[in-house]
C-alpha positions, 0 to 999 in steps of 0.5 A, spaced: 188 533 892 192 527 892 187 524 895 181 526 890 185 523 884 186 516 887 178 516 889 176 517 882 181 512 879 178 507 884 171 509 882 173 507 875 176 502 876 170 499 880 165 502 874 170 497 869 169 492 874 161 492 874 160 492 867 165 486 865 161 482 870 154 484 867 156 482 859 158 476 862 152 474 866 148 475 859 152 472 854 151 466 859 145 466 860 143 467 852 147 461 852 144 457 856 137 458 853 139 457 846 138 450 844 142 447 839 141 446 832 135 449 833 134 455 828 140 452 824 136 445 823 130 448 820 133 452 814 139 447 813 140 438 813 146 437 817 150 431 814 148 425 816 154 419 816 151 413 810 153 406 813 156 402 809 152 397 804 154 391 800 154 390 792 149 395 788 147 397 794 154 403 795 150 408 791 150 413 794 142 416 796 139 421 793 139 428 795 133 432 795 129 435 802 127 431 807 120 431 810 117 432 816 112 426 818 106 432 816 108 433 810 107 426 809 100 424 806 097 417 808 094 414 804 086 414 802 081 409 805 079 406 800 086 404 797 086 401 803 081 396 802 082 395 795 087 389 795 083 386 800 077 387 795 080 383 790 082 377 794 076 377 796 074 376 789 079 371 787 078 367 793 071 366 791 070 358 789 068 357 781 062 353 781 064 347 776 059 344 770 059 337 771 059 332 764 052 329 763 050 323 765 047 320 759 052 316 756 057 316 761 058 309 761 060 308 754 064 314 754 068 310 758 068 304 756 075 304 753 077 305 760 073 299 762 075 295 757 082 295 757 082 293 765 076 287 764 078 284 757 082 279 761 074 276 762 072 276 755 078 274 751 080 269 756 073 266 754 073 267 746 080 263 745 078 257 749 070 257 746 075 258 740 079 252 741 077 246 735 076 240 740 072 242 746 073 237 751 072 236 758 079 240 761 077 245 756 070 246 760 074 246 766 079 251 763 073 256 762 070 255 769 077 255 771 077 263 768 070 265 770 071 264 777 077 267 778 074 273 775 070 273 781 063 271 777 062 266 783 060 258 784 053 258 783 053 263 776 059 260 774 056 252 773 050 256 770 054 260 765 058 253 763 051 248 762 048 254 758 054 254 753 056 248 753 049 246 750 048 252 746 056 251 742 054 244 741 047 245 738 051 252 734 056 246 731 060 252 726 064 257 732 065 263 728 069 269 732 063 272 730 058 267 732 061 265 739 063 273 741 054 274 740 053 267 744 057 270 749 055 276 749 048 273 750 049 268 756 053 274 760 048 279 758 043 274 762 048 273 769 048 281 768 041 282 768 038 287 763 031 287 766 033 289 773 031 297 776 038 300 777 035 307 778 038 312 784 031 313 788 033 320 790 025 322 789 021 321 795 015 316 795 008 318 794 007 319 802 013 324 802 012 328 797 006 329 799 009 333 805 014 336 800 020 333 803 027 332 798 029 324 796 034 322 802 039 317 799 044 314 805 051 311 803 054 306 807 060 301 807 068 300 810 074 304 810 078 304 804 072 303 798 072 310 797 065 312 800 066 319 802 069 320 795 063 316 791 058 321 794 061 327 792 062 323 786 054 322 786 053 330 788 056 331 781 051 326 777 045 328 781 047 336 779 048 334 772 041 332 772 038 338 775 038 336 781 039 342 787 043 337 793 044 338 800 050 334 803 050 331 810 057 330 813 055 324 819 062 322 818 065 325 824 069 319 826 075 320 821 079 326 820 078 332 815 072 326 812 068 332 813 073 338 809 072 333 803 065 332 802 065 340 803 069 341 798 066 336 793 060 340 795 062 346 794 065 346 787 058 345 785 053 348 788 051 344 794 051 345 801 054 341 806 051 340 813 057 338 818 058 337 826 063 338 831 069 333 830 067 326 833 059 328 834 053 325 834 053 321 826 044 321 828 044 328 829 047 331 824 044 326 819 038 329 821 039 336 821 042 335 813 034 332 811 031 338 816 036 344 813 034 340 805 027 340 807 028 348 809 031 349 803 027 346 798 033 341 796 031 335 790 036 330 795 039 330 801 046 325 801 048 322 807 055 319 808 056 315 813 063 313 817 067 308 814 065 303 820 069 296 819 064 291 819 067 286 825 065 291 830 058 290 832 057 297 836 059 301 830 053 298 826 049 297 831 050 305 830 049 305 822 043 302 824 041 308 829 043 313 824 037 311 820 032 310 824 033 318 827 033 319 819 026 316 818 023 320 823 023 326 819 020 320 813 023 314 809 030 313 807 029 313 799 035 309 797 041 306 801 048 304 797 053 300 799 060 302 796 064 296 794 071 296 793 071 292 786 078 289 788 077 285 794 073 280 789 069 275 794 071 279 801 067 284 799 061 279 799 062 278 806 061 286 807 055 285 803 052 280 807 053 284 814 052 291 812 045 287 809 042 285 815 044 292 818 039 297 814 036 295 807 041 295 802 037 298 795 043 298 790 051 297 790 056 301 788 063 299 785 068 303 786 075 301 782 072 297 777 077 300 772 084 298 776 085 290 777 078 288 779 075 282 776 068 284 772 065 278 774 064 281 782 058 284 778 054 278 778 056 275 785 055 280 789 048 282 786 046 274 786 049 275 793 043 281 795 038 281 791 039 288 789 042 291 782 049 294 781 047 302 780 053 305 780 061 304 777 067 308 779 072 307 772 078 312 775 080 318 780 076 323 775 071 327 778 066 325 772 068 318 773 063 315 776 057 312 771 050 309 771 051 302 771 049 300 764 048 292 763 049 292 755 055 297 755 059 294 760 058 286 757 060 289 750 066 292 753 068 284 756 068 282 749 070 287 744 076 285 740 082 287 743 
């Protein structure tokens, strides 16, 4: 009996012992596959710790659920893009009106006036004078060449005012400032063809190509300036003109004449950077003859005058350009404040391609007015145009009457 009772008790115990050990077996392995957090995570934010913050950044963020990366749209495509759009748009370069032409000269005038009056006024108080003797017409020669009117027209300025102011007896203000009017007027020169021929010859118009206008001259005259200048003039005119970048020798000359261009319509035909000047002049005629332009301007690299092989290229540039049809206009661009050194440009640049017209550049600075009759006197070609200031409409069609008047008005 004994023995039966203790057999039991064992086989309780042992059954008590099996089913401890099958509990913890499951709650272990429950554990085990139960990740943290993560139903918890779903229905309820844990408290996050808020870094410190300096100044009127310590307010405390808003509370409010928080989003999952789903539940945020993106935004729309075309909101995308709008930005974009409308900096395309202001991007776009305005295209400017130029002034007119007509008048330009007398509108700037005063400009002129007040920087070459030195000329006129210097001229009326020494003709004013009440004995006129030998050191006073030494005076006036004296004031003549100094403004750069040259040798040869400075002694025919002279005979011709001696002689008249001796017939004209009586000298009133009025009277001398008509009387030098007149003899500087005929220095000048009034009957001479200033135009700028931007139309083709009767042969070239046959074949319905643009007038071609090539502008030459040294570094430093402003001559990539001045052609952007003439685009306006031309444009102001009514004229559709393309712009032939053969400047390739010096830095960002093209990037100006484009930009001239650009704030006027008027395309620009440019190469690589130290390229061929020859082949770019001729693809701007072919593209303006493509394109139906009116005119075609060339500008050329401010090559120095002393070096040979440089306008050796000059020279080159035209003959290439010719071979689609004559060039219809070369100018040189003179700056008017270098006084007689420009003659020497002039002469060289003459023997180099056909000079047709002069250019002036700087008149209204410290220039002396009388370069106009010495560096016409020196090549036989008139001054055509003048640059009064560093405005973009401050380049003028040279106007003989004007531009004497602005000598001897009063002060």
């Amino acid at each position: 009996m004994e023995i039966v009772i203790l057999v039991v008790v064992i086989a309780v115990i042992a059954l008590v012992a099996i089913s401890g050990l099958v509990v913890t077996g499951r709650r272990k392995k429950a554990a085990e596959t139960q990740q943290p957090g993560t139903s918890e995570s779903t229905t309820e934010a844990p408290t996050r710790t808020v870094e410190p913050k300096v100044g009127e950044e310590t307010e405390a963020p808003p509370e409010g659920a928080r989003r999952t990366i789903e539940e945020v749209g993106l935004p729309e495509a075309e909101e995308a893009e709008a930005p974009a759009t409308a900096e395309a748009a202001t991007a776009a370069p305005e295209i400017e009106t130029p002034a007119p032409t007509a008048g330009r000269l007398v509108r700037l005038r005063d400009r002129l006036s007040r920087s070459q009056n030195s000329l006129g006024k210097g001229l009326l108080t020494l003709l004013s004078r009440e004995h006129l003797d030998e050191e006073t017409w030494e005076e006036v020669e004296d004031t003549l060449l100094t403004a750069d009117v040259g040798v040869g027209p400075t002694q025919e300025l002279v005979e011709q005012l001696r002689e008249r102011v001796k017939v004209l007896g009586t000298r009133t203000p009025d009277e001398l400032r008509g009387l030098l009017r007149e003899e500087l007027l005929k220095l000048v020169g009034t009957d001479l063809d200033r135009t700028v021929h931007t139309e083709p010859g009767a042969e070239a118009a046959a074949v319905d190509r643009p007038g071609v206008v090539l502008v030459v001259g040294v570094n430093g005259t402003g001559k990539t300036t001045t052609t952007g200048k003439l685009a306006r003039v031309l444009v102001a005119d009514g004229k559709s003109v393309v712009l032939g970048a053969a400047d390739t020798f010096r830095a960002a000359a093209a990037d100006q004449l484009e930009t001239w261009g650009t704030r006027v319509g008027a395309r620009t035909v440019r190469g690589p950077e130290a390229g061929d000047p020859a082949s770019v002049a001729f693809d701007a005629v072919k593209q303006g003859t493509e394109a139906g332009a009116d005119v075609v301007l060339i500008d050329t690299a401010g090559r120095l005058h002393t070096k040979t092989g440089l306008m050796d290229e000059l020279g080159k540039v035209k003959r290439v350009v010719e071979k689609q049809g004559p060039v219809d206009e070369v100018l040189l661009v003179l700056d008017a404040t270098t006084g007689q050194n420009g003659l020497v440009q002039a002469r060289v640049f003459a023997e180099v391609v056909d000079i047709t017209g002069i250019v002036l550049t700087k008149l209204d600075g410290t220039a002396k007015g009388g370069i106009v009759v010495a560096v016409q006197r020196e090549l036989g070609v008139p001054v055509k145009l003048v640059g009064l200031g560093e405005g973009a409409d401050d380049l003028a069609p040279f106007e003989p009457e004007a531009f004497v008047d602005a000598l001897v008005r009063e002060a």
